[in-house]
LOMI-148534 format. One record per residue (C-alpha): x, y, z; residue in three letters. Coordinates in steps of 0.05 Angstrom, whole numbers. Each point is the difference from the previous one (the first is absolute). Layout:
N
@east: X; north: Y; up: Z; code: ala
...
END
This chain:
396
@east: 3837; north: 3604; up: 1703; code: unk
@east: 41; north: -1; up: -62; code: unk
@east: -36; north: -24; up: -65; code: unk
@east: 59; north: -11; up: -45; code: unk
@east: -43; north: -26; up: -58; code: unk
@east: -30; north: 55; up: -17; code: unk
@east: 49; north: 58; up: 26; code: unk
@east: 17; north: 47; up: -55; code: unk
@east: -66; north: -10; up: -33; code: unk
@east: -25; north: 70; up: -26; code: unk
@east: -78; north: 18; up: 8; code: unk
@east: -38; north: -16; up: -45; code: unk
@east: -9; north: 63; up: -36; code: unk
@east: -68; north: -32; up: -38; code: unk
@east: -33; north: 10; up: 63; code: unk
@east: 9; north: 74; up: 11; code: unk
@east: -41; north: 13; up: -69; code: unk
@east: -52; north: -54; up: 27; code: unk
@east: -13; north: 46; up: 52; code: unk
@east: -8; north: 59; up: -33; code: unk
@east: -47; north: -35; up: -54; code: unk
@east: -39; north: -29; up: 62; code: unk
@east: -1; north: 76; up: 24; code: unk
@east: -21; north: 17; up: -58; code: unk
@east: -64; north: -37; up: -7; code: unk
@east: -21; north: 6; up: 74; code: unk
@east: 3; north: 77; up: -21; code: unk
@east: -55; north: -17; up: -58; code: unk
@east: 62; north: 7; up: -54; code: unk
@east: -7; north: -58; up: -55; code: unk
@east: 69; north: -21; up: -3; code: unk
@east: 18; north: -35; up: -68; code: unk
@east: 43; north: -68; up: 29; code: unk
@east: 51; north: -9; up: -51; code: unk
@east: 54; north: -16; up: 55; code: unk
@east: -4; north: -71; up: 30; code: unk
@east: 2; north: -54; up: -53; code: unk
@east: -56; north: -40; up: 20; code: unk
@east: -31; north: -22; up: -59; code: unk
@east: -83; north: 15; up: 0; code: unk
@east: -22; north: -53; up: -53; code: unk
@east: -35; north: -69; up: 26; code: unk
@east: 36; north: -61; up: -3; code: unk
@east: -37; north: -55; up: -51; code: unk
@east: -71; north: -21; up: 23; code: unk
@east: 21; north: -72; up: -17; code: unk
@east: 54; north: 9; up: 55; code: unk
@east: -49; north: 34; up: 52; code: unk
@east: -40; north: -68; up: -10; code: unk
@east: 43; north: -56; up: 9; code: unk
@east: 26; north: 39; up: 57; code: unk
@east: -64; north: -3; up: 35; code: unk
@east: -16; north: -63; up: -27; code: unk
@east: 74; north: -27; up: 22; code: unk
@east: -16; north: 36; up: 80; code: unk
@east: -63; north: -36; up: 7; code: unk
@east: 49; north: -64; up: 3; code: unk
@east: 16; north: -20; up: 70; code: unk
@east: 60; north: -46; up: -28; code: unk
@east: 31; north: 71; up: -28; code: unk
@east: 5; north: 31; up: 64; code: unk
@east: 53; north: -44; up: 21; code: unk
@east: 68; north: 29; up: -6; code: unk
@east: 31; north: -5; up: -66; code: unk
@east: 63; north: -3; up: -31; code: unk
@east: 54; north: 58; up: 3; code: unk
@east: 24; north: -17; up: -68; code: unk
@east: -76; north: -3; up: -31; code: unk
@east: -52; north: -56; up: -23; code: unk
@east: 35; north: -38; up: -55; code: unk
@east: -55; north: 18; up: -40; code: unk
@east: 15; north: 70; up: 9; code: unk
@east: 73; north: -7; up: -28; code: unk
@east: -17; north: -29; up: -63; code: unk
@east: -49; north: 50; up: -22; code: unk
@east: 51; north: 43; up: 10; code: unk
@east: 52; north: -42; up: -43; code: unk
@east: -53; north: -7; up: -47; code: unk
@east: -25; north: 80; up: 1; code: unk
@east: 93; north: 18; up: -17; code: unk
@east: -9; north: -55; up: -54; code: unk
@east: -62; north: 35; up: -30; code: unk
@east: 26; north: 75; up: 23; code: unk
@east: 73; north: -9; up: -17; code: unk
@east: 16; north: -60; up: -47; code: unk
@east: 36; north: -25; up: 63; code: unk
@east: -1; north: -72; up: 37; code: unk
@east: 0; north: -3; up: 79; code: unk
@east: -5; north: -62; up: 42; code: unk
@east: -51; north: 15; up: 52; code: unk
@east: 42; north: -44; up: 48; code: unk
@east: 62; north: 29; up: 8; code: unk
@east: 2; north: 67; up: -43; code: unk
@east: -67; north: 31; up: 24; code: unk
@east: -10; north: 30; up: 71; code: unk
@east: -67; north: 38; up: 31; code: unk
@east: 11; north: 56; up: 34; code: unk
@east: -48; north: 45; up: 56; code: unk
@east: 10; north: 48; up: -56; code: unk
@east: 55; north: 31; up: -31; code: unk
@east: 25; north: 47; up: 51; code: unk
@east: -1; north: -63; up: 58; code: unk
@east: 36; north: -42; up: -59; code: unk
@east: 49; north: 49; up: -13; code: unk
@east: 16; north: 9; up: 71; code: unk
@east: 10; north: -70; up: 19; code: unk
@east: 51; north: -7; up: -71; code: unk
@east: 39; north: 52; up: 31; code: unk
@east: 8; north: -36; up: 61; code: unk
@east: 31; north: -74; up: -33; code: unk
@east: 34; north: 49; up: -53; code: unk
@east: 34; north: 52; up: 48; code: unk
@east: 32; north: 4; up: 68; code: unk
@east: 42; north: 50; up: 35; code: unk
@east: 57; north: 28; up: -32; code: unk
@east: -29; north: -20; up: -76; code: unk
@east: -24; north: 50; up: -45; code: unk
@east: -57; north: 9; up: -49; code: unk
@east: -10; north: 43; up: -63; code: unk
@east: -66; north: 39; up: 7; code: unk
@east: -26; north: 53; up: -54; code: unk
@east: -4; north: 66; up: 23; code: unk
@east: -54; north: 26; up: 9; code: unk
@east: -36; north: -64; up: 19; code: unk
@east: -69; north: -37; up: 27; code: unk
@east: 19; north: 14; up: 77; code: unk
@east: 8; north: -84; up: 15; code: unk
@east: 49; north: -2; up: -56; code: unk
@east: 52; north: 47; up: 43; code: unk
@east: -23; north: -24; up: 66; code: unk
@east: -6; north: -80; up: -10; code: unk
@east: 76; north: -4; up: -6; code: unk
@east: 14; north: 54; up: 62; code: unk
@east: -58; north: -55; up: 37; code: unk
@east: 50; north: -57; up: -10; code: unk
@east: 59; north: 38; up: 27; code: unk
@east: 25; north: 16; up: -59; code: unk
@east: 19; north: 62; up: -53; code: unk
@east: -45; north: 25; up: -54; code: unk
@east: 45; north: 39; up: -57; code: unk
@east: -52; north: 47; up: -35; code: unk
@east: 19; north: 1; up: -80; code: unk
@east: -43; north: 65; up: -35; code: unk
@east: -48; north: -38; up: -40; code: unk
@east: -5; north: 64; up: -42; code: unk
@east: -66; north: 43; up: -14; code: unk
@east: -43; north: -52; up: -34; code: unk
@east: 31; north: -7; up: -56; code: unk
@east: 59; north: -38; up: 12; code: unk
@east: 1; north: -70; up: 22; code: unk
@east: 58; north: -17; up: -50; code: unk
@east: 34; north: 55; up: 34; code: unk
@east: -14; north: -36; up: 69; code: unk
@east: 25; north: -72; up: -26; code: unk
@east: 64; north: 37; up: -18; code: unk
@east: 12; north: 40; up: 72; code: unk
@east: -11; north: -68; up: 32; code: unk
@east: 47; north: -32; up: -35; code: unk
@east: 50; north: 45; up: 17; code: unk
@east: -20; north: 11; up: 72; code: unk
@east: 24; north: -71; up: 13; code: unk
@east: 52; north: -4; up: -37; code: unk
@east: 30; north: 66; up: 54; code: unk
@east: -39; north: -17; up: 53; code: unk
@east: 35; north: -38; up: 56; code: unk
@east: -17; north: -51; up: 39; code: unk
@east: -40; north: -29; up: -67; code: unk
@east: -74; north: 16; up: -1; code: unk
@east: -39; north: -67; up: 10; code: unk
@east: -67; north: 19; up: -24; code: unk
@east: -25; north: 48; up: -56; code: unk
@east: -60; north: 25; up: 9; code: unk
@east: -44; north: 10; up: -71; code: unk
@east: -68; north: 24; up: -9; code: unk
@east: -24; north: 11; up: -70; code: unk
@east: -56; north: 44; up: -7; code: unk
@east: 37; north: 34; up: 53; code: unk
@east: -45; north: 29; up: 60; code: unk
@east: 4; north: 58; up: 11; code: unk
@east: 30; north: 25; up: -77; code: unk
@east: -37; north: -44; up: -40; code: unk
@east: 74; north: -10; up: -34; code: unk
@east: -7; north: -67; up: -49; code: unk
@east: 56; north: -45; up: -32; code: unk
@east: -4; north: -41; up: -59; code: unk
@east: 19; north: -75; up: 6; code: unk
@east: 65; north: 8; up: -34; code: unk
@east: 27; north: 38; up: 48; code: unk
@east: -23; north: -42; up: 58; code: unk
@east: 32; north: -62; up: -38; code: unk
@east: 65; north: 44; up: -2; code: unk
@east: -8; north: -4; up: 79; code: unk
@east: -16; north: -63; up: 7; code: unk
@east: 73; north: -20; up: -44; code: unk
@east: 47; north: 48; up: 50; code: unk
@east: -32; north: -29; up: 61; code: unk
@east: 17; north: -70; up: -24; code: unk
@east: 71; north: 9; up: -2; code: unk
@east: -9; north: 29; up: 70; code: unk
@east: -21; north: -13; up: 76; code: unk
@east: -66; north: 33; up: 10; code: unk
@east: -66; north: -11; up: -8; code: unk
@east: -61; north: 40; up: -48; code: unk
@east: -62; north: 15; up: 37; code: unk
@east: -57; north: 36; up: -44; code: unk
@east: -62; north: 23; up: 30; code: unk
@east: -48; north: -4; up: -58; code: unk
@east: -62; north: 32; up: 39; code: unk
@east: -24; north: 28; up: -64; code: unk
@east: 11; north: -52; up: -53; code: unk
@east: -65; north: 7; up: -23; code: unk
@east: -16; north: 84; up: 2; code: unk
@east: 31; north: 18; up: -69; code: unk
@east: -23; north: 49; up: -42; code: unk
@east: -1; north: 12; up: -80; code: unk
@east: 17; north: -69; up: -27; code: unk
@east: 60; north: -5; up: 51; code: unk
@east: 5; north: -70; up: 36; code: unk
@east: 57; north: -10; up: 64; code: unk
@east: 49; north: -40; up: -4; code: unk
@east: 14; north: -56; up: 52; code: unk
@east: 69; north: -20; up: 25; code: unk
@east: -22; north: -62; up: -11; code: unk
@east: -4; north: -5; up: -78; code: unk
@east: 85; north: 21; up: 8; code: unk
@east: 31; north: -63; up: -22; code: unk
@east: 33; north: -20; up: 71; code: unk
@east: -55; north: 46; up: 33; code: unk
@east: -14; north: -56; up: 50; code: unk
@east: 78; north: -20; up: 15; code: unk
@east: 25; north: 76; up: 25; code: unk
@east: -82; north: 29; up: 32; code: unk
@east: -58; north: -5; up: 24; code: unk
@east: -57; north: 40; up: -13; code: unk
@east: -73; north: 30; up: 34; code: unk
@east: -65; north: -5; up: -33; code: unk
@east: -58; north: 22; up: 29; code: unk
@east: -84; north: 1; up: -4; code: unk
@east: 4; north: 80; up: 33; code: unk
@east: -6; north: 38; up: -55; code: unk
@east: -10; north: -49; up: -60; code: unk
@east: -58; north: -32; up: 25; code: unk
@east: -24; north: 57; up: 52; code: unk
@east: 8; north: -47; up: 62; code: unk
@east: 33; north: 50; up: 41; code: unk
@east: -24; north: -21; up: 68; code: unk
@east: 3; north: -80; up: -22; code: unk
@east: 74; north: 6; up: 13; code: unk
@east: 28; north: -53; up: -50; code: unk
@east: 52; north: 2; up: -37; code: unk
@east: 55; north: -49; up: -31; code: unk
@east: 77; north: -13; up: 0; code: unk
@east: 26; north: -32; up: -61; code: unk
@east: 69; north: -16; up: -22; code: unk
@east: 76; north: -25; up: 28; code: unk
@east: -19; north: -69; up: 30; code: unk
@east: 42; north: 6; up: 59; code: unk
@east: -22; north: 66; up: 18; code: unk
@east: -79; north: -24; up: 2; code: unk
@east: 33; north: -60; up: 40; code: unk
@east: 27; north: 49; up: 55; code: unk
@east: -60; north: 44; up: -1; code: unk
@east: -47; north: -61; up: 10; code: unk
@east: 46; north: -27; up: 60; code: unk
@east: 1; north: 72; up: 37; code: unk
@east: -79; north: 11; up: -18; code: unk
@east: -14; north: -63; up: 32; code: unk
@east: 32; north: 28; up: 66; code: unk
@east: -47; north: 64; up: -6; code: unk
@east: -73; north: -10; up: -32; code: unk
@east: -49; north: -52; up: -27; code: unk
@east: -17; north: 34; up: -64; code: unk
@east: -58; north: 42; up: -19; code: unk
@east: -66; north: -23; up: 24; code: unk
@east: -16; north: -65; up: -50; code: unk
@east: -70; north: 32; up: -26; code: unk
@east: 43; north: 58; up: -25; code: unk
@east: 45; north: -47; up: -29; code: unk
@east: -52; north: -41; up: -44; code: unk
@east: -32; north: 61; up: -6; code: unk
@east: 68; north: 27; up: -41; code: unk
@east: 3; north: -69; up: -30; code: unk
@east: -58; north: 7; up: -39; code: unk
@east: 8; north: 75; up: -12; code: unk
@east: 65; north: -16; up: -42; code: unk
@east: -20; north: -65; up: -39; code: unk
@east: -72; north: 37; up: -20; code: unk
@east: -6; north: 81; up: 12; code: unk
@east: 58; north: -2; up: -61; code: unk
@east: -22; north: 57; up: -33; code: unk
@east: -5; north: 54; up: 60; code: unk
@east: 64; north: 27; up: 5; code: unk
@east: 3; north: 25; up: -70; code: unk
@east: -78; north: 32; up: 31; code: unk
@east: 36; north: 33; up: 52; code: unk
@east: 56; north: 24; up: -45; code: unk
@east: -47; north: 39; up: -47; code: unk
@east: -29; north: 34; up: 55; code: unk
@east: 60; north: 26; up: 24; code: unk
@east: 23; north: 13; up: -63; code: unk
@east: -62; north: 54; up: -10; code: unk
@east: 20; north: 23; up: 69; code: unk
@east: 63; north: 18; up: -19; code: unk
@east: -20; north: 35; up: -65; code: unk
@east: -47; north: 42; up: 40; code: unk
@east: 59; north: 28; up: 52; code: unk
@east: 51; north: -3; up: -50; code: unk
@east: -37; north: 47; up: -50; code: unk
@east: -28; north: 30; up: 58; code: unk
@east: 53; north: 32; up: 29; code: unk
@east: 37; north: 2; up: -72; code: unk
@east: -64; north: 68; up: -7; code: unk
@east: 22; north: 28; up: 62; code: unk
@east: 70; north: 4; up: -16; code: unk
@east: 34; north: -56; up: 44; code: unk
@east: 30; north: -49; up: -49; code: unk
@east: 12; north: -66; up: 35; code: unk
@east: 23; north: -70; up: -32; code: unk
@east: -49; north: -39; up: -34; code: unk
@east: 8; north: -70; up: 36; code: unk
@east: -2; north: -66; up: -34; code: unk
@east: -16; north: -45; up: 58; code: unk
@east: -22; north: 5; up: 76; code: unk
@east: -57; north: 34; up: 24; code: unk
@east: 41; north: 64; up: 16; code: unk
@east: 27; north: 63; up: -24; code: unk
@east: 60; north: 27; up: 22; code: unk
@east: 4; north: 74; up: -6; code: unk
@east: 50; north: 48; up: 8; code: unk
@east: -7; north: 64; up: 39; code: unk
@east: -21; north: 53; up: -54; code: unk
@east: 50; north: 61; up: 2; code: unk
@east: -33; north: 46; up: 24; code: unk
@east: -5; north: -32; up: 74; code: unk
@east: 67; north: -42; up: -2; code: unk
@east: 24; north: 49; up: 65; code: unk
@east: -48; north: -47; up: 31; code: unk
@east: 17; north: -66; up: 20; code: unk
@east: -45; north: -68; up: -13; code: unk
@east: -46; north: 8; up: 64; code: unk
@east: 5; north: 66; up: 4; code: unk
@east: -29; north: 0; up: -76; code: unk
@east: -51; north: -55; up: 19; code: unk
@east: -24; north: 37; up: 57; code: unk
@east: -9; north: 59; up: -54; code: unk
@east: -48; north: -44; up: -40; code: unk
@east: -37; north: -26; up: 60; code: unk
@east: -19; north: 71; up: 26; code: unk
@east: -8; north: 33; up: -54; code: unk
@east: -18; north: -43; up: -57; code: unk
@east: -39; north: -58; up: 36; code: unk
@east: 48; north: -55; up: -36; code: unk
@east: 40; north: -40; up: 48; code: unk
@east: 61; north: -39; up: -40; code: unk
@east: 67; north: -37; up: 34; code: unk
@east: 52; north: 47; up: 14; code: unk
@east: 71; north: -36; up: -43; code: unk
@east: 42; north: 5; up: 64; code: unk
@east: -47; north: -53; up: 30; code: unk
@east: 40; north: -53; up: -51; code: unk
@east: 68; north: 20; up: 26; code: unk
@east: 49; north: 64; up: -15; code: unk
@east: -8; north: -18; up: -67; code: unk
@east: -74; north: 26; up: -7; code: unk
@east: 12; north: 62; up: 26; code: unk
@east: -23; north: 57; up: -56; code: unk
@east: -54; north: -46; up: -25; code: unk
@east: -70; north: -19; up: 25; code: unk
@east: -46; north: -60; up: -13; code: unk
@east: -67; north: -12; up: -26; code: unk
@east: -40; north: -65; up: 2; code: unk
@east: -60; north: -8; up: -44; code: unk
@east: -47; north: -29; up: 49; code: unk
@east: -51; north: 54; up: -27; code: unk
@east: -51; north: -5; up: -64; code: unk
@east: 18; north: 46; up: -55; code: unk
@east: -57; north: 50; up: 31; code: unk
@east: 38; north: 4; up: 69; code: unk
@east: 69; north: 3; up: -35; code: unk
@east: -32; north: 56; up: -43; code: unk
@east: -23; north: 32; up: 65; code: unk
@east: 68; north: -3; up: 31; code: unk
@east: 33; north: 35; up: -72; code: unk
@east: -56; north: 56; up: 8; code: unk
@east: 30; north: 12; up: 80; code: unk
@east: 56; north: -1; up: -22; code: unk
@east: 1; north: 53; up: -56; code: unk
@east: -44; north: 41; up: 53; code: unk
@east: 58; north: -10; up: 64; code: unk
@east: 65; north: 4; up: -34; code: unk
@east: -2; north: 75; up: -25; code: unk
@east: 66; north: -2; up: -22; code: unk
@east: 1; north: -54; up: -55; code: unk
@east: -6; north: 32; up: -69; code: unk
@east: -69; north: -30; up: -37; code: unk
@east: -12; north: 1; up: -71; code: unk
END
């Protein structure tokens, strides 16, 4: 049998340094995890709580609805207004999502069909290239740069559509940018946000990590661009900011008549997240206020302690501003290698397993990944391996 869906889908090279770690540690090694994003912290007690309390409810385990409790929508209006100086209405400009990879899926299907194309960054969060290629159609991949140029990016998109033919119908944004950590500054989304006006297509931003900035540095949201909501939509979600991971909620904001045909196709294909979750995230936005700027210092030491870390041992990486990631370029020394052959290096002989870049497209290849799902002492550990298994980096 032919599955056409998914033909031309490349492994998922992730996996092949998951087994090695997993090797690894049935071998007795203690493998440093600094690969799979998965963030380690504990969501907010007070949503743990009204979760439980919400599940001991037998009216909640009806089904619910697939564009979330109303309740749900206007704490999120109410969290941009407080977040972002910016007014939704939780009726028609406010969508919940199974998470943001589920929400960005589904947008790709109303957005895109066969024959359309999309503008991608290169290298890219996997579901960013593949959503489009899902809904029959093509994904363009624009270099997004090295993590230091998301003005840069704004620019190459531009002129991509302006060559491309037939006329991209979607951009795809996503500022901080996983996996480059590459930040833009609200002036140059607003100069987005005035081309697309004049033209056919539509803005989608993933803003995954609108709240994981570092040193004073706060993300912009499409949706403060005056005429933000008229040309896109945009993705906010409780993963990272509020450590609810495995909650899977997340919201879609924006373009009225895009949340209209999102809400008409989710209502052919779900009935929402499971309602205690939902009044669960409900109250975790109107009163945990204060712990995404928590989690954001954590990080923030985390990052310090790799960063200058690996600054001592010679490999000089970019110091991100945002995300919970470091994106690292193969030190010269080993650049014959390529990104899993590299990662496989630091698995077996440093004990430190990281993403290899050419699991986020062509675009990634020469670079690896780190998350900082570690405390400072593990990600101190891993810096230690490190200087020990790569012989060839010059130390101080």
């Amino acid at each position: 049998m032919d599955f056409r869906r998914i033909e031309g889908l490349p492994p998922y090279v992730f996996t092949i340094i998951d087994s090695l770690k997993l090797e690894a540690r049935r071998a007795g090694r203690d493998v440093v995890d600094l690969g799979f994003g998965n963030p380690d912290l504990p969501s907010p007690e007070i949503a743990v709580e009204k979760l439980a309390e919400a599940a001991r409810n037998t009216r909640n385990h009806r089904y619910s609805s697939s564009r979330g409790i109303p309740n749900l929508r206007l704490a999120v209006a109410n969290h941009y207004n407080r977040r972002f100086g910016v007014t939704l209405d939780p009726e028609r400009e406010v969508l919940t999502t199974i998470g943001a990879k589920e929400g960005f899926s589904h947008l790709m299907w109303v957005l895109l069909q066969a024959g359309d194309a999309a503008i991608v960054p290169a290298p890219s969060y996997p579901i960013h290239i593949w959503g489009p290629y899902f809904a029959g159609a093509d994904a363009r991949q624009v270099p997004i740069g090295d993590g230091t140029d998301g003005a840069g990016y704004i620019d190459r998109v531009m002129e991509a559509w302006e060559l491309g033919w037939p006329k991209p119908r979607v951009i795809v944004l996503s500022f901080p940018h996983n996996p480059t950590t590459s930040t833009v500054e609200l002036e140059d989304l607003q100069r987005l946000v005035d081309w697309a006006r004049e033209r056919d297509v539509v803005l989608v931003h993933d803003l995954a990590y609108a709240d994981m900035c570092f040193d004073g540095w706060e993300p912009p949201s499409l949706m403060q661009c005056e005429g933000g909501k008229e040309v896109g939509v945009e993705l906010y979600s409780m993963t990272k900011s509020y450590s609810m991971a495995g909650w899977r909620v997340a919201f879609l904001v924006g373009r009225q008549d895009v949340i209209k045909a999102l809400i008409q196709l989710k209502s052919y294909l779900d009935y929402g997240t499971f309602q205690p979750i939902q009044i669960a995230a409900t109250v975790t936005l109107n009163e945990a206020t204060e712990y995404p700027a928590e989690l954001s210092g954590i990080y923030q030491s985390r990052r310090d302690a790799l960063y200058d870390g690996l600054h001592r041992v010679g490999w000089d990486i970019l110091k991100p501003k945002g995300t919970m990631f470091a994106w690292a370029r193969i030190p010269e020394p080993y650049r014959e290698m390529d990104s899993i052959e590299f990662a496989r290096h630091l698995v077996t002989e440093c004990d430190v397993a990281v993403s290899p870049g050419v699991g986020f497209g062509p675009g990634g290849e020469g670079y690896v990944r780190f998350a900082l799902i570690e405390n400072e002492q593990r990600i101190s550990q891993a810096v230690r391996n490190i200087r020990r298994g790569l012989t060839r980096l010059v130390t101080g």
